[in-house]
C-alpha positions as CSV (number, residue, x, y, z in Angstrom):
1,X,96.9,-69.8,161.0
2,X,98.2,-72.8,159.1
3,X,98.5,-72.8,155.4
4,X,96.5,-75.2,154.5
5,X,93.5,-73.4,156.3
6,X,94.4,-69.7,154.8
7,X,91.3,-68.2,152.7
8,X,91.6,-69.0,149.3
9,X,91.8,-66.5,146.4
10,X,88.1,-65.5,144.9
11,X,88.3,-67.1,141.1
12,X,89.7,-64.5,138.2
13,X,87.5,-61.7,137.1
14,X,84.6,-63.6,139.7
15,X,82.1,-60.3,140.0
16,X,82.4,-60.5,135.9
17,X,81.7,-64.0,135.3
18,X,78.9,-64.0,137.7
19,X,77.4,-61.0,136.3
20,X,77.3,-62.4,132.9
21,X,75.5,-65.6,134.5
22,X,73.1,-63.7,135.9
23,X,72.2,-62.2,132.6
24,X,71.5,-65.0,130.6
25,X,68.9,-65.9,132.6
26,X,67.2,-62.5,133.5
27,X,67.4,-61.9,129.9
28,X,65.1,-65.0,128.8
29,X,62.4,-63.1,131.6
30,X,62.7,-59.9,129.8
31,X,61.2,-61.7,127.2
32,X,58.7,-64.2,129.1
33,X,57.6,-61.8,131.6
34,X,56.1,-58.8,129.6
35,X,55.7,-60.8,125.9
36,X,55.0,-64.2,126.6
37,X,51.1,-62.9,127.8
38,X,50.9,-60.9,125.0
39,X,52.3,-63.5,122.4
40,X,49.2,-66.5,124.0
41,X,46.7,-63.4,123.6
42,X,48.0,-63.4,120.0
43,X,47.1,-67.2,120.1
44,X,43.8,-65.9,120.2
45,X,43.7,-67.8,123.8
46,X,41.1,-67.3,126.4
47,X,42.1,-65.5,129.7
48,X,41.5,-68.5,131.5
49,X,43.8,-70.1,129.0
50,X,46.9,-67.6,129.4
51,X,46.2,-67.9,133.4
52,X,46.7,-71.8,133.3
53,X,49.9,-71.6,130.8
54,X,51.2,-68.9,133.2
55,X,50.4,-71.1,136.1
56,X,51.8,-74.2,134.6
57,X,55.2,-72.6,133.9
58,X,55.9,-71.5,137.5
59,X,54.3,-74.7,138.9
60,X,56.8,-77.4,136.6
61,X,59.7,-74.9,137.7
62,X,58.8,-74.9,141.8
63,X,59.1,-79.1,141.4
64,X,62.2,-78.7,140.0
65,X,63.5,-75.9,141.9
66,X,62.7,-77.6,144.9
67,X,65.6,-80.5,144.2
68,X,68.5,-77.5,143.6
69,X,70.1,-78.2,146.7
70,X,70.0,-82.1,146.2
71,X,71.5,-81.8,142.5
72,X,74.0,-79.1,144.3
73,X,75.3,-81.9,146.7
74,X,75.7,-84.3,143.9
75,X,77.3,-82.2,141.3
76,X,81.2,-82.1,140.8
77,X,81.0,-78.4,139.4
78,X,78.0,-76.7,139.3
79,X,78.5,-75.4,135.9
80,X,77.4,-79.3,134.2
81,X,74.1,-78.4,136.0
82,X,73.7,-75.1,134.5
83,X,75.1,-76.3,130.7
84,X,72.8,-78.8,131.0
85,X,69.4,-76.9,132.1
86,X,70.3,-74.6,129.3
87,X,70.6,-77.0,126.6
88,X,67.9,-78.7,127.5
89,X,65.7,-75.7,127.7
90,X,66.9,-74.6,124.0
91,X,65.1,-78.2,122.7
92,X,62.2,-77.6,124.5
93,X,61.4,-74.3,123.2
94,X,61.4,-75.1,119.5
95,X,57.6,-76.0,120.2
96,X,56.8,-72.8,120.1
97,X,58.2,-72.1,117.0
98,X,56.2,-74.9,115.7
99,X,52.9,-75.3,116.9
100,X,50.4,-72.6,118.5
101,X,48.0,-75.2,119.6
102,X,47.1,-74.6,123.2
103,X,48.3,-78.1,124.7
104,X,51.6,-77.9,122.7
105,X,52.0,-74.8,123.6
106,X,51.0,-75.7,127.6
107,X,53.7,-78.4,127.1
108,X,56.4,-76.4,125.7
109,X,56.3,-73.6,128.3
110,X,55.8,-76.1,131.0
111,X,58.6,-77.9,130.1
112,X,61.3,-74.9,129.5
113,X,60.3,-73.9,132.9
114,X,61.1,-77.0,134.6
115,X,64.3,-77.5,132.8
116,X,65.9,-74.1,133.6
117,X,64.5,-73.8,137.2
118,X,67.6,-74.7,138.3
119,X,69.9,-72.0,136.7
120,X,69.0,-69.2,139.0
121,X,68.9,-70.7,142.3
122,X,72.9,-71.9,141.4
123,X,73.9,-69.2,139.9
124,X,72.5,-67.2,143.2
125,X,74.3,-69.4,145.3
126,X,77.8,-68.8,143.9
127,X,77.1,-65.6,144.5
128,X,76.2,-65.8,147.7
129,X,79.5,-67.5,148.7
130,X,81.6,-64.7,147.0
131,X,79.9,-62.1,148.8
132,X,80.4,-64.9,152.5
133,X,83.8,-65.8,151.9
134,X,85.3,-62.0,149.6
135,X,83.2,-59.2,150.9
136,X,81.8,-58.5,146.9
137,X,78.3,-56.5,146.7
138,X,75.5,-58.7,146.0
139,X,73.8,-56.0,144.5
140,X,76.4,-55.3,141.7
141,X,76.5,-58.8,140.5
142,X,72.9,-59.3,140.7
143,X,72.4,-55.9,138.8
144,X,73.6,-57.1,135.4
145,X,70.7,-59.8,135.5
146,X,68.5,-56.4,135.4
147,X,70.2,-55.0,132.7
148,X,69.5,-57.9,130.1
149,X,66.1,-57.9,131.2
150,X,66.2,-54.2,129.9
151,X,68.1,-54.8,126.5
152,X,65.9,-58.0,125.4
153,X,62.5,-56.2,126.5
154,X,63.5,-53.4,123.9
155,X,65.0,-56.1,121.4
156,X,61.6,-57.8,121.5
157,X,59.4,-54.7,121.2
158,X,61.0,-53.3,118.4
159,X,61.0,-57.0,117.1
160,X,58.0,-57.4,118.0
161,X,56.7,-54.7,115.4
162,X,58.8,-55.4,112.8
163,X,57.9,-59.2,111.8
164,X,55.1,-59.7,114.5
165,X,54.4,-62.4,117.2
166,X,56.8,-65.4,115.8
167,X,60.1,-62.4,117.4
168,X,58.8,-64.2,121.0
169,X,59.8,-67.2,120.3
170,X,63.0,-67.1,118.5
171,X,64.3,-64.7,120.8
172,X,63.4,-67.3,123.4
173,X,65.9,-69.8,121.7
174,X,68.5,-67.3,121.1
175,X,68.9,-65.9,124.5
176,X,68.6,-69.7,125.7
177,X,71.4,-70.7,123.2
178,X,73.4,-67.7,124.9
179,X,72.8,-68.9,128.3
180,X,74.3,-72.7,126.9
181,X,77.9,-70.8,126.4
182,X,77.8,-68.3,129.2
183,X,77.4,-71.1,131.5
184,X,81.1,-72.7,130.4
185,X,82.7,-69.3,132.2
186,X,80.3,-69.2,135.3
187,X,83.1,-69.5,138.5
188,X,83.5,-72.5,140.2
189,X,84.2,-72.7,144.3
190,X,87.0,-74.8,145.3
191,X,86.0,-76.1,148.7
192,X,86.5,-74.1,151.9
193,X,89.6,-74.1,153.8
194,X,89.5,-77.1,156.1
195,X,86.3,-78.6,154.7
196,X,85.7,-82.3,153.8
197,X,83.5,-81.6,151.1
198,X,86.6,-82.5,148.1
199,X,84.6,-82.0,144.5
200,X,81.9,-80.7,145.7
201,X,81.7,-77.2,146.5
202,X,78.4,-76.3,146.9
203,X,77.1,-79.3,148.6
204,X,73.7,-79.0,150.8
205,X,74.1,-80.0,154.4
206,X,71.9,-82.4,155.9
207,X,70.5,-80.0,159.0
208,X,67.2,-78.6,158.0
209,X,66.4,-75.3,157.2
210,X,65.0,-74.1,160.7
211,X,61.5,-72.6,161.1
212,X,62.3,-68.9,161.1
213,X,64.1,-69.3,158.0
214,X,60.7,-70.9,156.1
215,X,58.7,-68.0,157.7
216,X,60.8,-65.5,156.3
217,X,61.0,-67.3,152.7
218,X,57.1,-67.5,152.7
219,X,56.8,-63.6,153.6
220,X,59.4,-62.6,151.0
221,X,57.7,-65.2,148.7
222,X,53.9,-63.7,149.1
223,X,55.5,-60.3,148.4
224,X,56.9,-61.7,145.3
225,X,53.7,-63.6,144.5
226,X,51.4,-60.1,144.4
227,X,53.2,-59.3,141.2
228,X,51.1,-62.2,139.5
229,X,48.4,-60.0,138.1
230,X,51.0,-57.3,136.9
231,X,53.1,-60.1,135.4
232,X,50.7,-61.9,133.5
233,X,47.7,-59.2,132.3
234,X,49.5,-55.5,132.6
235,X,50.6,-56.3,128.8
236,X,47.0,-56.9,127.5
237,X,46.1,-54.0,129.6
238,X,48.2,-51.7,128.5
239,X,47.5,-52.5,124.6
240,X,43.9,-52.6,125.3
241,X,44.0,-48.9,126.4
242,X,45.3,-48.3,123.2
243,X,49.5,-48.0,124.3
244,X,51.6,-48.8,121.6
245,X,54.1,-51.8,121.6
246,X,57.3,-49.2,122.6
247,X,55.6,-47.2,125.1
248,X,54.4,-50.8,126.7
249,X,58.5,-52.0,126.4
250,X,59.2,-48.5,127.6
251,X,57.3,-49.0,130.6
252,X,58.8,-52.1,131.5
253,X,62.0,-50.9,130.9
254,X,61.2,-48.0,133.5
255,X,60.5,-50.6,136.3
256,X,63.6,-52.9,135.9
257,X,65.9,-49.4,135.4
258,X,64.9,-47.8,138.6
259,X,65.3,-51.9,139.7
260,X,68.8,-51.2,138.5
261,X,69.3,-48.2,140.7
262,X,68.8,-49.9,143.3
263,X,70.9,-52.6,143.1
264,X,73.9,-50.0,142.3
265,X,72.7,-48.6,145.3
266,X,72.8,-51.9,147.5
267,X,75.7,-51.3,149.3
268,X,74.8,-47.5,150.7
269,X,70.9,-49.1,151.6
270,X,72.7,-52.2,153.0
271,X,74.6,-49.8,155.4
272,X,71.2,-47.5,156.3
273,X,68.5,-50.0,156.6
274,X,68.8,-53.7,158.3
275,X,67.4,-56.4,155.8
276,X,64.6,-56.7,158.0
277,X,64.1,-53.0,157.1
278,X,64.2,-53.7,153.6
279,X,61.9,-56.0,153.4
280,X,59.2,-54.1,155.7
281,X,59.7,-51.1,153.2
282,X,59.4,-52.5,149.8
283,X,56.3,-54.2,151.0
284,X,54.3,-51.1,152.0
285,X,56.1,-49.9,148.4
286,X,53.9,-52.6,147.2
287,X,50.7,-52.4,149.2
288,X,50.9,-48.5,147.8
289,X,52.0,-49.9,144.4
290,X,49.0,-52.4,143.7
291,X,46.4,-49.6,145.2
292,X,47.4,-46.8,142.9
293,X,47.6,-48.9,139.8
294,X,43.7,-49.1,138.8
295,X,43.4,-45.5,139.5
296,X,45.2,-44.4,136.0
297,X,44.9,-44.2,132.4
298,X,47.4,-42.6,130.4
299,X,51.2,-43.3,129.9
300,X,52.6,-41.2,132.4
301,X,51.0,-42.1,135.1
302,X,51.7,-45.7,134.7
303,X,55.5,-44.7,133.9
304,X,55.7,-42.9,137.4
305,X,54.2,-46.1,138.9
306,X,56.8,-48.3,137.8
307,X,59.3,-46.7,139.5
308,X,57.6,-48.5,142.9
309,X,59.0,-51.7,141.0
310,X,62.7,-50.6,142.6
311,X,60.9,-51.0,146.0
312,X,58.1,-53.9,145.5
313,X,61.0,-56.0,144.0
314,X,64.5,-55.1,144.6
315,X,64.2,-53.7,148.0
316,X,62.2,-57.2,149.0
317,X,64.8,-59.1,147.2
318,X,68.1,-57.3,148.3
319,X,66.3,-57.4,151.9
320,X,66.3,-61.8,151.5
321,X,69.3,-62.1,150.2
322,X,71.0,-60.0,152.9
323,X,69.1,-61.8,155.8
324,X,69.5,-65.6,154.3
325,X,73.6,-64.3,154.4
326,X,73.3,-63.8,158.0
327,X,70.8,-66.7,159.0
328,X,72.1,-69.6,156.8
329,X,75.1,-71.2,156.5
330,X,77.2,-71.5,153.0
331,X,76.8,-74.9,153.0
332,X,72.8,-74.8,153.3
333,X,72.9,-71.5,150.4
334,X,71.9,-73.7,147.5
335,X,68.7,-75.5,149.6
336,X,67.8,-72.4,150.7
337,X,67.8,-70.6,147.0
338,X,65.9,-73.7,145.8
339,X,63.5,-73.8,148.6
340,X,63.0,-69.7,147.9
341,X,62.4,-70.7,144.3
342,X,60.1,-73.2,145.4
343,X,57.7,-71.3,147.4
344,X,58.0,-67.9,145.6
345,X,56.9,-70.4,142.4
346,X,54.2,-72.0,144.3
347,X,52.5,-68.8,145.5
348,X,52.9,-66.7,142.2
349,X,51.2,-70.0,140.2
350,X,48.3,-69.6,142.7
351,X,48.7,-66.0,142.4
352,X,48.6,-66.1,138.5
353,X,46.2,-68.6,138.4
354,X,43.6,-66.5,140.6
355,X,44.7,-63.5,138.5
356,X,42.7,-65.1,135.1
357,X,39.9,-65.5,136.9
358,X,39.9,-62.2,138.6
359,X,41.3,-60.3,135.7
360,X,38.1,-61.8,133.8
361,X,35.4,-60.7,136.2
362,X,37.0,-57.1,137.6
363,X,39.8,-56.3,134.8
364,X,42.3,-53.5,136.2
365,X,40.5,-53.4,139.5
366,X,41.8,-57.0,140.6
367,X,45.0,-55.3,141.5
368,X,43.5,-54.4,144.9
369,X,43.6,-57.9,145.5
370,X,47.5,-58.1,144.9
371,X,47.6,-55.0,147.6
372,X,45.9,-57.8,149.9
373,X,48.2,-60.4,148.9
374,X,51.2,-57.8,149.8
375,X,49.6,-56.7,153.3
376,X,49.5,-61.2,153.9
377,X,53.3,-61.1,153.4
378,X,53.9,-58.1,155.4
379,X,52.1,-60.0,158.5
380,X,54.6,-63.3,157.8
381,X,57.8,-61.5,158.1
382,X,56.7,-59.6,161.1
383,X,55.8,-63.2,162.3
384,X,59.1,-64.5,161.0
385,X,60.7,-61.6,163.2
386,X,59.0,-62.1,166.5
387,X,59.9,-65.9,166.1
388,X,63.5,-65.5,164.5
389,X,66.1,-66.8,168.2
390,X,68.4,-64.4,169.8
391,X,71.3,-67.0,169.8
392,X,74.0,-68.7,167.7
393,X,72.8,-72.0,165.8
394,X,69.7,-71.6,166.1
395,X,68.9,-70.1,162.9
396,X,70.2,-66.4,163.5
């Protein structure tokens, strides 16, 4: 092999710098995901209201989300993309702090979300590459994203209590400010042995994304999607069945540690079960997840319930990233996190959206229309199977 063509070395302490990129922004949706409902139900805003905030957030971030791979190809080092969405972000925020009138608030959130959309999808694609081109586990760099969800859910409980609503949004600018620095030390790729692509390491290739790769992005996505309800109203449930503020962050907590467990785990399932396989079992995790949830009333049955949140999320997710690794190319990683972001966004806004009005006319009982949603998604990726080619460049 000649020199100039030899791997190169995976940048110092990589699996630590991406782990602590992935937890900056995890650790703004351990706040957004169970408190921001709760905090617009503090507004004293209508269901309806909450439903279209919710909706408006992922909508503004699928838009942007969508243009990841084009601001990839453009962008001398990713990290300028991600200092920027953070900073940015920060600003927008402060409207929270504020104002808690509804279209300043609609603004704010809307905004935020469209700014950082494209943190994730980078951040995912760098570590895509290091598990391509240096054999690391994807599962114990994308763990540490789980484990700031954890710590700021518990932060912003006990918060929470302490001085009341006004803890949401100030720990939404200081986990933002957080994710500003921790975005100077995220790696950066050098180019690939023998490629042409000088200063621009994660560039998007021009070839399209082929049609079994959008199946499979749209199954994974409606998966995704039937967590809308339990995202935006499982809050307001659980406080109006009388559950304290820390046994509602405990049971969050519960869902994203046995989340965690899996992810430790990645490696062992990825060796056990194809990513196909994954995928198929943390969607009947969530068919069985979304059925059983309107059936309970006390604490302990919804804390044995989260546990199916390992499955219905990280099994779906460790089951996509595993199957983009072997379907798409480094070079299309970045369009294919963005396009993910876009379609997973699109389907959880309708999903969310829907969710308000369901929530309002059947309450707890709309979660048997997220088991529906689930069984949808489990029909795509068989589709996406059936239709995935049996030979090289083609997709597979």
């Amino acid at each position: 092999m000649n020199i100039a063509e030899k791997p190169s070395a995976a940048p110092p302490q990589f699996q630590l710098r991406c782990s602590l990129a992935y937890a900056a922004p995890m650790s703004l949706n351990g706040i957004l995901v169970p408190y921001l409902p709760l905090w617009l139900h503090g507004l004293n805003f209508t269901p309806m209201q909450i439903g279209a905030i919710l909706a408006a957030q992922v909508v503004f971030r699928v838009f942007v989300a969508m243009g990841t791979g084009f601001l990839s190809a453009r962008a001398s080092d990713p990290r300028h993309i991600l200092v920027w969405s953070a900073g940015t972000s920060l600003l927008s925020i402060l409207g929270l702090i504020v104002s808690g009138d509804f279209w300043v608030v609609f603004a704010a959130v809307a905004v935020q979300a469209a700014l950082f959309a494209p943190y994730t999808p980078m951040v995912e694609s760098i570590s895509i590459s290091g598990v391509k081109r240096w054999g690391f586990h994807y599962g114990k760099l994308r763990v540490w994203g789980s484990v700031g969800f954890v710590a700021t859910t518990l932060i912003a409980g006990s918060l929470s209590t302490a001085i009341g609503n006004i803890a949401i949004p100030l720990m939404l600018a200081g986990v933002l400010l957080t994710s500003f620095f921790v975005a100077f030390i995220a790696p950066r790729l050098d180019p690939e042995p023998g490629s042409r692509r000088a200063a621009r390491p994660l560039r998007a290739s021009s070839r399209p994304l082929g049609a079994p790769v959008h199946l499979l992005l749209i199954g994974a996505s409606l998966i995704q999607s039937s967590h809308g309800m339990f995202y935006g109203f499982s809050t307001i449930q659980w406080q109006t069945m009388g559950f304290s503020n820390g046994a509602i962050s405990a049971l969050w907590c519960i869902g994203v540690i046995a989340e965690i467990g899996i992810f430790f785990v990645s490696g062992s399932l990825a060796r056990r079960l194809t990513p196909l396989g994954l995928l198929y079992f943390g969607c009947l995790m969530a068919i069985l997840r979304w059925t059983f949830f309107p059936l309970g009333s006390d604490v302990w049955y919804y804390g044995l319930l989260q546990i199916f949140h390992a499955f219905s999320f990280a099994c779906v997710h460790l089951g996509l990233q595993y199957r983009l690794s072997e379907m798409v190319g480094e070079d299309q990683q970045a369009s294919a996190q963005g396009v993910y972001v876009a379609y997973n966004g699109a389907f959880l806004a309708i999903s969310t959206l829907l969710a308000g009005i369901i929530y309002r006319q059947l309450e707890i009982y709309g979660y048997f229309a997220m088991a529906l949603l689930a069984l949808l998604g489990l029909a795509v990726l068989a589709f996406a199977a059936r239709s995935q080619p049996h030979r090289s460049g083609v997709g597979g």
